[in-house]
N, C-alpha and C positions, 0 to 999 in steps of 0.2 A: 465458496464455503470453506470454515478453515478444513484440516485434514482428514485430524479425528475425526468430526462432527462429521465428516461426508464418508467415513467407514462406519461410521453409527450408522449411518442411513442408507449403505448398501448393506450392511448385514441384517438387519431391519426387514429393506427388502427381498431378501433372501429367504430369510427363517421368519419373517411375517411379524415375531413378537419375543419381546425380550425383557428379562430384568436389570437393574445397574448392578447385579451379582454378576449374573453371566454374563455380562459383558464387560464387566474387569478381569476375569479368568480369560477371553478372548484377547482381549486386546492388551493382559497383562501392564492394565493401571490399576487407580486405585480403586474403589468404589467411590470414595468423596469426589474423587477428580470426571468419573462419568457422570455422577450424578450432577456435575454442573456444567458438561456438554451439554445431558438430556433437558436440563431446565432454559438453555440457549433454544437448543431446538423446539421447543416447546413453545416458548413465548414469539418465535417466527412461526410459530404454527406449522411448522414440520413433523412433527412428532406429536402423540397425544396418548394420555392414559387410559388403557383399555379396562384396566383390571389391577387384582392385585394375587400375591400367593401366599402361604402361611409357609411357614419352614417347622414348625409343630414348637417353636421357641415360644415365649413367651414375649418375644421383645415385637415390633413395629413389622405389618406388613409389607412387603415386598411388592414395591410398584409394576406394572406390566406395561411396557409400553410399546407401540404399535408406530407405521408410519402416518400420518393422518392421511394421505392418498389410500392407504389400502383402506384403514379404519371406514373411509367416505365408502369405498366399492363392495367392502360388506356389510355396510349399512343399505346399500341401493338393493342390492343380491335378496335380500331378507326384505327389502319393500316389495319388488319385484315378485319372491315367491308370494303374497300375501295376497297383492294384484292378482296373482295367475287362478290361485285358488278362489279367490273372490269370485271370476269368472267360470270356473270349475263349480262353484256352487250353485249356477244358474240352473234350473229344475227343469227344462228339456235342453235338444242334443241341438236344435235348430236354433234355438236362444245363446246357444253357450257360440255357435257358429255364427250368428249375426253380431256377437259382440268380437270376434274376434275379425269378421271382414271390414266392422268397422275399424278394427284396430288400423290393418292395412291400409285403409282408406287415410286413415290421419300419418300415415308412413310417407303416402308419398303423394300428400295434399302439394296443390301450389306446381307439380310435374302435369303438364299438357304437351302431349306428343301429337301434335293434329294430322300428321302423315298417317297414310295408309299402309304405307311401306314397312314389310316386318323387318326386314334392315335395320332402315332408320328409326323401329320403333326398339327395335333390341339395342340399339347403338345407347339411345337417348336411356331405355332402360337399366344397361347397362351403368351407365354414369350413376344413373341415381343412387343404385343398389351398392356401388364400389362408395357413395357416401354413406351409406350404412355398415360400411366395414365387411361386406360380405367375400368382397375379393373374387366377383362375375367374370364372366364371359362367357359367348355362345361360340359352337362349334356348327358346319354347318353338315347336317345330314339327308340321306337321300330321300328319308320318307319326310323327318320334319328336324329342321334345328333344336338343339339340344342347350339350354342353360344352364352353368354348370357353378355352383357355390363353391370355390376351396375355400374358404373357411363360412364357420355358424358362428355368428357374435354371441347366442344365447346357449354353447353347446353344453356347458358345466348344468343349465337349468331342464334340458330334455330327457333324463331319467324321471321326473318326476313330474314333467311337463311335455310329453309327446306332443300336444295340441297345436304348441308353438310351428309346426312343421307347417300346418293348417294356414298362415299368417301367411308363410314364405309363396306357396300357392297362390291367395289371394292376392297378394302384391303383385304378380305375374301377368296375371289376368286382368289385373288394373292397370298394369304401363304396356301391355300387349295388348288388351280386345281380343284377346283369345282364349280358348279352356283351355286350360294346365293342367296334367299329367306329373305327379311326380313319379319317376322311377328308379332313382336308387336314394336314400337315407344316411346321413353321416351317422356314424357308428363307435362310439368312442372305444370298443377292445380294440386289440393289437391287429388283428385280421380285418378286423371290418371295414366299412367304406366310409373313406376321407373323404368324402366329398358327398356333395348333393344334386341329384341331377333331375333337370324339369323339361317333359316334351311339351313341345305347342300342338294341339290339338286341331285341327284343320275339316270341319265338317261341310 
């Protein structure tokens, strides 16, 4: 990509969204001369017009434009919440919980761990969940092994959406055959806990 055009599109992805004002003050060009980076990029479908802004002039608004990656992932974000609430709306606690075990179920269709072995069933579950971005592994302890998330793909949505926690559970339970326990919550302040940690329940 030429130069410009791929400093358009790390400042972009940086500061998420810009005008061809501010970004000839940044990159001290012209405005006519971004303005015909952003229409390059635009027509490769890198870039797309999110919006615009008034300057209180009288004259044309001010394009706003976005990278179309991010554009896509706050469009998904905002289906996402829409889904979550949709399910939030269901009128008991049981209903609102059978839709979300089904959710799990469709997470990790098509995974058949046919071993007994909690091992080999952590190993295979493992796998699966490191393909959902989770970034797993188990630890092993004396009373029962420990599953441990360093990262939550859905962490930006769980102030508003705790339920989601409820999914990660039931995924467990489903590539183990075991009850799941979780016992510690990622926590996105400063102090709180980075991580997500799930016991296997052994009755």
């Amino acid at each position: 990509m030429q130069y410009t055009r791929q400093r358009i599109m790390n400042y972009l992805e940086t500061n998420h969204k810009a005008t061809s004002v501010e970004l000839s003050h940044v990159f001290d060009m012209t405005t006519a001369n971004i303005r015909h980076h952003l229409a390059v990029l635009v027509e490769h479908d890198k870039v797309e017009v999110v919006g615009q802004t008034h300057s209180g002039n009288r004259g044309r608004p001010t394009l706003l434009y976005m990278s179309t990656k991010q554009a896509l992932t706050l469009s998904l974000g905002f289906l996402v919440e829409v889904l979550l609430e949709e399910i939030q709306s269901t009128r008991t606690t049981r209903q609102r919980e059978n839709k979300l075990n089904r959710l799990a179920e469709r997470l990790v269709a098509g995974v058949n761990i046919e071993s007994n072995s909690i091992p080999i069933r952590l190993g295979a579950a493992m796998q699966r969940l490191n393909e959902l971005h989770y970034q797993s592994h188990w630890e092993a302890h004396v009373d029962a092994p420990l599953v441990i998330f360093g990262k939550c793909p859905y962490a930006s949505l769980l102030d508003n959406h705790p339920e989601l926690c409820k999914i990660d559970t039931y995924l467990l339970e489903k590539l183990l055959g075991k009850p799941i326990e979780q016992i510690a919550r990622y926590d996105r302040k400063p102090y709180g806990s980075q991580q997500c940690k799930f016991k296997i329940i052994f009755k």
